[in-house]
C-alpha positions as CSV (number, residue, x, y, z in Angstrom):
1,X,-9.7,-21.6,-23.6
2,X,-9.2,-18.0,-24.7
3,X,-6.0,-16.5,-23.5
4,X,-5.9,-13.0,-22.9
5,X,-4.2,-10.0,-21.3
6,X,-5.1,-8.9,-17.7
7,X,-6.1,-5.6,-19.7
8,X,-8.2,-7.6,-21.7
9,X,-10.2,-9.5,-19.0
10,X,-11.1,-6.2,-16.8
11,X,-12.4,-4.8,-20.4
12,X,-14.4,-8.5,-20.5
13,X,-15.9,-9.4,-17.7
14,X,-19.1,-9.5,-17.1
15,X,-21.4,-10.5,-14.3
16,X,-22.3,-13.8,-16.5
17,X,-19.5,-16.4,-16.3
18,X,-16.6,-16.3,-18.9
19,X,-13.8,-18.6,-19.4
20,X,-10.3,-17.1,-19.8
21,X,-6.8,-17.8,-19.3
22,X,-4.1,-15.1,-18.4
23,X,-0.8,-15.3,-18.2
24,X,1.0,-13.3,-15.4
25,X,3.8,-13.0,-12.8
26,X,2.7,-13.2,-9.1
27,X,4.1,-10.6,-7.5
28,X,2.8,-10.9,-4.0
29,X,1.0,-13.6,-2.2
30,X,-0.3,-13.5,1.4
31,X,-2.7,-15.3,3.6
32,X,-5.6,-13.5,4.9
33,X,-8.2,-14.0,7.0
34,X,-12.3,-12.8,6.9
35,X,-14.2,-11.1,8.9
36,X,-16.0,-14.6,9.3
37,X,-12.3,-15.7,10.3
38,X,-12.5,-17.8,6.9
39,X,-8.5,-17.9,5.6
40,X,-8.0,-17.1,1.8
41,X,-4.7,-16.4,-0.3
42,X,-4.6,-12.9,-1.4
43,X,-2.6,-12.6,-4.6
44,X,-1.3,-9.7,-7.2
45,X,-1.0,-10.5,-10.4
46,X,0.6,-8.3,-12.8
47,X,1.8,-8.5,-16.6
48,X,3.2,-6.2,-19.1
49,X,0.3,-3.5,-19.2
50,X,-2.0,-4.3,-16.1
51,X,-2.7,-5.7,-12.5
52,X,-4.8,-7.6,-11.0
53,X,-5.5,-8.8,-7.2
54,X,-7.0,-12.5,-7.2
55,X,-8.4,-14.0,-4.0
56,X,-8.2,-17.8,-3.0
57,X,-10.9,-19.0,-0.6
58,X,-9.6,-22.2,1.6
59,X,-12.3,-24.0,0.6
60,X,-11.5,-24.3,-3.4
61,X,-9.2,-26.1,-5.7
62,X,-7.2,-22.7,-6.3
63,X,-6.2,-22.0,-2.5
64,X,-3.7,-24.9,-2.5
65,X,-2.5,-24.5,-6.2
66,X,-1.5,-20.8,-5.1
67,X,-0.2,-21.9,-2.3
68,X,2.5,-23.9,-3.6
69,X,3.5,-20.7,-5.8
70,X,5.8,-18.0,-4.5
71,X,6.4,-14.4,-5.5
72,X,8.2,-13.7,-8.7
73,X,6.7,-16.9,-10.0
74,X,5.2,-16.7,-13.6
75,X,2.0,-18.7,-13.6
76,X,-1.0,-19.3,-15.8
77,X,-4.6,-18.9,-14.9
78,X,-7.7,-20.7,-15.8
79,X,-10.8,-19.6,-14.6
80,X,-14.5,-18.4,-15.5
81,X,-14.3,-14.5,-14.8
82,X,-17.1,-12.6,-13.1
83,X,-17.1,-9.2,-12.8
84,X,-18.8,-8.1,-9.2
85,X,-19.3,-4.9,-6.5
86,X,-16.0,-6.3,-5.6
87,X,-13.9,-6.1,-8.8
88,X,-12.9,-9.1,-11.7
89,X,-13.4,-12.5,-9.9
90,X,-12.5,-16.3,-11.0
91,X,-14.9,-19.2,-9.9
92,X,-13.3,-23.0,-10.5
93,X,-10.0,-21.5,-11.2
94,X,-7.0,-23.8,-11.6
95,X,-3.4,-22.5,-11.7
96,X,0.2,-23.7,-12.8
97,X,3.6,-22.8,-13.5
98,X,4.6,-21.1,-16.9
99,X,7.6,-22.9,-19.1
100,X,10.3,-20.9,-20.0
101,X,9.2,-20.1,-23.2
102,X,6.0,-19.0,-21.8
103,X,7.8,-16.4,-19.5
104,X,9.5,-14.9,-22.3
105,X,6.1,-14.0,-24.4
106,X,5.3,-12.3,-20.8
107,X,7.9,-10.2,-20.3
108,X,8.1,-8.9,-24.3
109,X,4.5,-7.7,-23.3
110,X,1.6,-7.6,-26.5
111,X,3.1,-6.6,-29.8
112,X,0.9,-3.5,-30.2
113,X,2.5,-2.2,-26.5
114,X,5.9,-3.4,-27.6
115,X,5.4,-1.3,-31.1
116,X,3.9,1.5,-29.1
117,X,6.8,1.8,-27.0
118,X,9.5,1.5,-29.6
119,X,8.1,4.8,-31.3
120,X,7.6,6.5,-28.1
121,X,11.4,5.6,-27.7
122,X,12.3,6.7,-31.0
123,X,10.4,10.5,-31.0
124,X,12.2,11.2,-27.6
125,X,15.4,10.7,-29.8
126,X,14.4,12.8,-32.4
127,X,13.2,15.6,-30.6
128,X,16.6,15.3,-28.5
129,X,18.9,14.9,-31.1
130,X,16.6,18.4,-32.9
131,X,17.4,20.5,-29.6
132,X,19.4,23.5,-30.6
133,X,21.4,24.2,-27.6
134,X,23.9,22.1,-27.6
135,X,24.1,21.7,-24.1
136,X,20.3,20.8,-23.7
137,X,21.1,18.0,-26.6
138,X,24.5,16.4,-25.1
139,X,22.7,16.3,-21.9
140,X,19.8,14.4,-23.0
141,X,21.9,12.4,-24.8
142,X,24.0,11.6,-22.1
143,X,20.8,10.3,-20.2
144,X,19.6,8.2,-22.7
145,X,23.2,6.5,-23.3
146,X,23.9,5.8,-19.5
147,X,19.8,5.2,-18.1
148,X,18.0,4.4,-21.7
149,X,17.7,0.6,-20.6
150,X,16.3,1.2,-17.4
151,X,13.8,3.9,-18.5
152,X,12.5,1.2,-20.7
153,X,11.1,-0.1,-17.1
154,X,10.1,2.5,-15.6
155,X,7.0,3.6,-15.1
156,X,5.2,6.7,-14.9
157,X,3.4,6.0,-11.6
158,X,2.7,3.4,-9.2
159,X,-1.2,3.4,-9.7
160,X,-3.5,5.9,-11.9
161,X,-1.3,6.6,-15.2
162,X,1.0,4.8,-17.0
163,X,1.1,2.3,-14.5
164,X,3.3,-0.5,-16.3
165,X,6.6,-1.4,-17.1
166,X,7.5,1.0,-20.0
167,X,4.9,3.9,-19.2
168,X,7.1,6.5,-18.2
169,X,8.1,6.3,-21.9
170,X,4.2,6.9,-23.3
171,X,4.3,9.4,-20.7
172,X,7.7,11.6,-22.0
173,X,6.6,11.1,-25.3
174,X,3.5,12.4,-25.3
175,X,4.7,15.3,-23.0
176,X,7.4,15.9,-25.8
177,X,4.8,15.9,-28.9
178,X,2.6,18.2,-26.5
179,X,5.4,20.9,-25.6
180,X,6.4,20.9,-29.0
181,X,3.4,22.2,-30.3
182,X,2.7,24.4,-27.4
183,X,5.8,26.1,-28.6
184,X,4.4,26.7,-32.4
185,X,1.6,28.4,-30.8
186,X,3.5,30.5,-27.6
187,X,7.2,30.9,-29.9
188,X,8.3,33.1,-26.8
189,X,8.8,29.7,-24.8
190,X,12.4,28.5,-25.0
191,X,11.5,24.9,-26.5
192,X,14.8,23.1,-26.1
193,X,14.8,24.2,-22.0
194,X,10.8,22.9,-21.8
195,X,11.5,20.0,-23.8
196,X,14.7,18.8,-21.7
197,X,12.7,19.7,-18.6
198,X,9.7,17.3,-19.6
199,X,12.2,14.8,-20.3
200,X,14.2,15.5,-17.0
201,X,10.9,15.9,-14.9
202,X,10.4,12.3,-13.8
203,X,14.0,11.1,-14.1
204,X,14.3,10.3,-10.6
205,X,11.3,7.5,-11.0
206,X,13.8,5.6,-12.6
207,X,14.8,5.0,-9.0
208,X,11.4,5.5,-7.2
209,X,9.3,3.4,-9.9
210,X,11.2,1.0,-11.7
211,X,10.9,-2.7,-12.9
212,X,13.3,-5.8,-11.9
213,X,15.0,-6.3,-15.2
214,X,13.3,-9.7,-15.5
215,X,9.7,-9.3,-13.8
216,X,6.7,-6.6,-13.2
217,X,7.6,-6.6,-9.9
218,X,8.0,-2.6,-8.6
219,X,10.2,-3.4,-5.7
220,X,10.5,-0.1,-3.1
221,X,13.4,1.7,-2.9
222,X,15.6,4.1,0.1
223,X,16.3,6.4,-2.5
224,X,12.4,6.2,-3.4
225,X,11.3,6.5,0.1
226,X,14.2,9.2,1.2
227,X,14.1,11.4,-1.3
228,X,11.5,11.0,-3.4
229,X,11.4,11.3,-7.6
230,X,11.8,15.0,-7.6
231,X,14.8,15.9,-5.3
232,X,16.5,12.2,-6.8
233,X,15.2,13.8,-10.6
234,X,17.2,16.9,-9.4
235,X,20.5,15.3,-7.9
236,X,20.6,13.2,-11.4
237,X,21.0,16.0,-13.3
238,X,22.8,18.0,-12.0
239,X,25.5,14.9,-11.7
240,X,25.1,14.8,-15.8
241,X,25.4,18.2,-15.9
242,X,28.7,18.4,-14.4
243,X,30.2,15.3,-16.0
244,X,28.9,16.8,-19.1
245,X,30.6,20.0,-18.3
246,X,33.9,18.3,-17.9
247,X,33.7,16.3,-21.2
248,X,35.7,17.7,-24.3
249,X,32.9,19.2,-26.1
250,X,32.4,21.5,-23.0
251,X,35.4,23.1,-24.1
252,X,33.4,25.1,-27.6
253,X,30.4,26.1,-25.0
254,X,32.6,29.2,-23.3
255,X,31.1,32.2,-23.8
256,X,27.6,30.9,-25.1
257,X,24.4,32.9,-24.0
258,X,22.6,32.1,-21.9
259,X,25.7,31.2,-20.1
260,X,25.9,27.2,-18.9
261,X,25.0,27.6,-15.3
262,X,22.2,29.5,-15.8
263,X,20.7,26.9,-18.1
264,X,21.2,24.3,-15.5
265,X,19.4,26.7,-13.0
266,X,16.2,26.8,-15.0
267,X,16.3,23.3,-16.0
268,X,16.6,22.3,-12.0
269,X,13.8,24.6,-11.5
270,X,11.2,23.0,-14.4
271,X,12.5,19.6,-12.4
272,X,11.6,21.3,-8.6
273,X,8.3,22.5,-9.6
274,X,6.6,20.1,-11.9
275,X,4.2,19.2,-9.3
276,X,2.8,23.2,-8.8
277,X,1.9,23.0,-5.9
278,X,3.4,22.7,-2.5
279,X,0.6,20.5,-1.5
280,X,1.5,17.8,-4.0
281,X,5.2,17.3,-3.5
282,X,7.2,20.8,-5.3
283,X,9.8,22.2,-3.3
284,X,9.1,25.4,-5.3
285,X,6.6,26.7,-7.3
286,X,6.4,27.7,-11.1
287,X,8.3,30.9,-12.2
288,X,8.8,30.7,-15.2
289,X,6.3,30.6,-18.4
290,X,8.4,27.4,-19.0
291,X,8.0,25.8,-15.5
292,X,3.9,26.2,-16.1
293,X,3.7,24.9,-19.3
294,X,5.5,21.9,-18.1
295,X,3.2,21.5,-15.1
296,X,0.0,21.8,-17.2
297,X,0.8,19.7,-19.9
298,X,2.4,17.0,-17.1
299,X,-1.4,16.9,-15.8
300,X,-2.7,17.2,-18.8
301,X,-1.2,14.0,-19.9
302,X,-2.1,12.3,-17.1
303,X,-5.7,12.8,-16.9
304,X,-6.1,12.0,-20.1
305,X,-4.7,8.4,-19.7
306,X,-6.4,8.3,-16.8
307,X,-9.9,8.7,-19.0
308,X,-8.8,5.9,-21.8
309,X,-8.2,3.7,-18.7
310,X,-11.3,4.5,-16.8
311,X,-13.8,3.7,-20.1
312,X,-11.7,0.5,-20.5
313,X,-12.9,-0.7,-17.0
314,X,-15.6,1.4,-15.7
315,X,-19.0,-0.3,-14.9
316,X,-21.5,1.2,-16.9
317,X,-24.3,3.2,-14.7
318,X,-26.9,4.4,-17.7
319,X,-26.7,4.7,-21.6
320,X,-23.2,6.7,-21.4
321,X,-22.7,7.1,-18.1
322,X,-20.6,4.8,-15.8
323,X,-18.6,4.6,-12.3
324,X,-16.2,7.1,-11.2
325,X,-12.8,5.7,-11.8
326,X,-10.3,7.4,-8.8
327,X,-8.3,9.5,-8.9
328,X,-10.7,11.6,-11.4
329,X,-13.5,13.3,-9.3
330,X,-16.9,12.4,-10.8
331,X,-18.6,9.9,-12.7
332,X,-17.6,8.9,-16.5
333,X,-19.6,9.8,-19.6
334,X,-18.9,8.1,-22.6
335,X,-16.7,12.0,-24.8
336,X,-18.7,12.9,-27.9
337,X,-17.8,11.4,-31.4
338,X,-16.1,13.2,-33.7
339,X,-18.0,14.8,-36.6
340,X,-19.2,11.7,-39.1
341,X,-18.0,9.2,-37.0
342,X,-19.9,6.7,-34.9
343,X,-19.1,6.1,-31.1
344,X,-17.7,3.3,-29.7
């Protein structure tokens, strides 16, 4: 039997029968019951890129073999995959525990993810170790040498975009390319403050949305719940800042323009208003050309993986039309090819 990715089988599925394995951590399981009062096992499944929630009815061989599992278990599952109104189903589905060596091929993730991520990695390096201001460079340094690891695991969002263990990584990245060439193009922006903001911006999700170190399990947090990513994306940095400002090379900074406070100041700002709007979380709104950019091209970024997602696993409705995938507002239609190339 095929195995695949649970990215892969929601790209699959179809309303015909097909048989796949998939290799995942369990993160939850629970025991619900119908509207009928029928009890099934409601499980969430999640691996390196993807989720998936799997349901167990009492009445077939997989209720008991799920039952027997708990959460944080790494299991395999062998089923023939619908897809239906109610989402990517398996009919005669067996499951069992994953060997050791098993677990580890889960957790690395797919290679092309893995490569993905390493170069994502590796451009935020480069464009911190390029800042000018050396301020803006030692403190970006100084985040990556004490969090690097656990950014690695963060992701960029519970659901919607960059949903995965790794994502807030694609997410920076791309931000970083973005604001880089928004500056070619606007050379009034002050590019090393924009580019430590948009790598500053979601700092405090390595606290609200991060991965156990051995698992896909996004376990909820006080500081998460508290505070929130923005005001715990603030009190990180400013902490840096002033451990930054005490180390030695702090010393050749007196007397640089703009002076060192004031560059903390804008940089909290571009953290405190990322979101734009009141309405969605800011404690403040943009005020600065740099605070918007970082704000558009923040949304900008996550729309668009929100698109690639939604063709990989939206039902098709006509010839290039299908469902609305949420959070985006309308249905999808397949983006026109690029000149002298076919669509796919």
């Amino acid at each position: 039997m095929e195995r695949i990715s649970i990215q892969q089988l929601k790209q699959r599925a179809q309303a015909q029968p097909q048989p796949f394995e998939i290799h995942a951590q369990l993160e939850t399981i629970s025991v619900r019951t119908s509207k009928g009062g029928k009890p099934f096992l409601e499980a969430r499944l999640a691996d390196a890129a993807d989720h998936l929630v799997v349901r167990a009815w009492e009445d077939t061989a997989l209720y008991p073999a799920l039952g027997n599992l708990a959460g944080g278990d790494f299991v395999a599952l062998r089923a023939s995959w619908t897809r239906s109104d109610f989402g990517v189903e398996p009919k005669d589905a067996s499951a069992h525990v994953l060997s050791a060596e098993e677990i580890e091929a889960v957790l690395r993730g797919p290679e092309e993810l893995r490569r993905r991520q390493a170069e994502d990695y590796a451009a935020i390096e480069d464009f911190v170790r390029d800042m000018t201001d050396p301020r803006l460079r030692g403190l970006g340094q100084l985040y990556l040498e004490r969090f690097g690891e656990r950014f690695r695991r963060t992701a960029a969002a519970r659901n919607y975009h960059h949903a995965r263990r790794g994502g807030l990584v694609e997410h920076v990245a791309q931000m970083m390319r973005s604001a880089n060439a928004i500056c070619g193009v606007y050379p009034a922006l002050n590019r090393d403050l924009l580019l430590t903001g948009v790598l500053f911006h979601d700092c405090g999700k390595l606290w609200e949305n991060v991965y156990q170190e051995r698992g896909f399990e996004m376990p909820y947090t006080e500081v998460g719940e508290l505070l929130g990513h923005i005001p715990a994306g603030m009190e990180l940095a400013n902490r840096l800042w002033r451990d930054l400002m005490e180390s030695p090379a702090a010393a050749a900074w007196q007397g640089q323009r703009p002076e060192s406070d004031l560059v903390r100041l804008h940089l909290l700002h571009l953290i405190g208003s990322h979101h734009g709007e009141y309405e969605f979380g800011s404690p403040v709104l943009p005020r600065t050309p740099e605070a918007a950019a970082l704000h558009y091209v923040d949304n900008l970024d996550a729309k668009l993986e929100m698109f690639t997602q939604g063709y990989a696993v939206a039902a098709p409705l006509a010839k290039n039309v299908f469902e609305r995938v949420r959070p985006l507002p309308a249905n999808l239609v397949r983006p026109l090819p690029k000149f002298g190339e076919e669509g796919t």
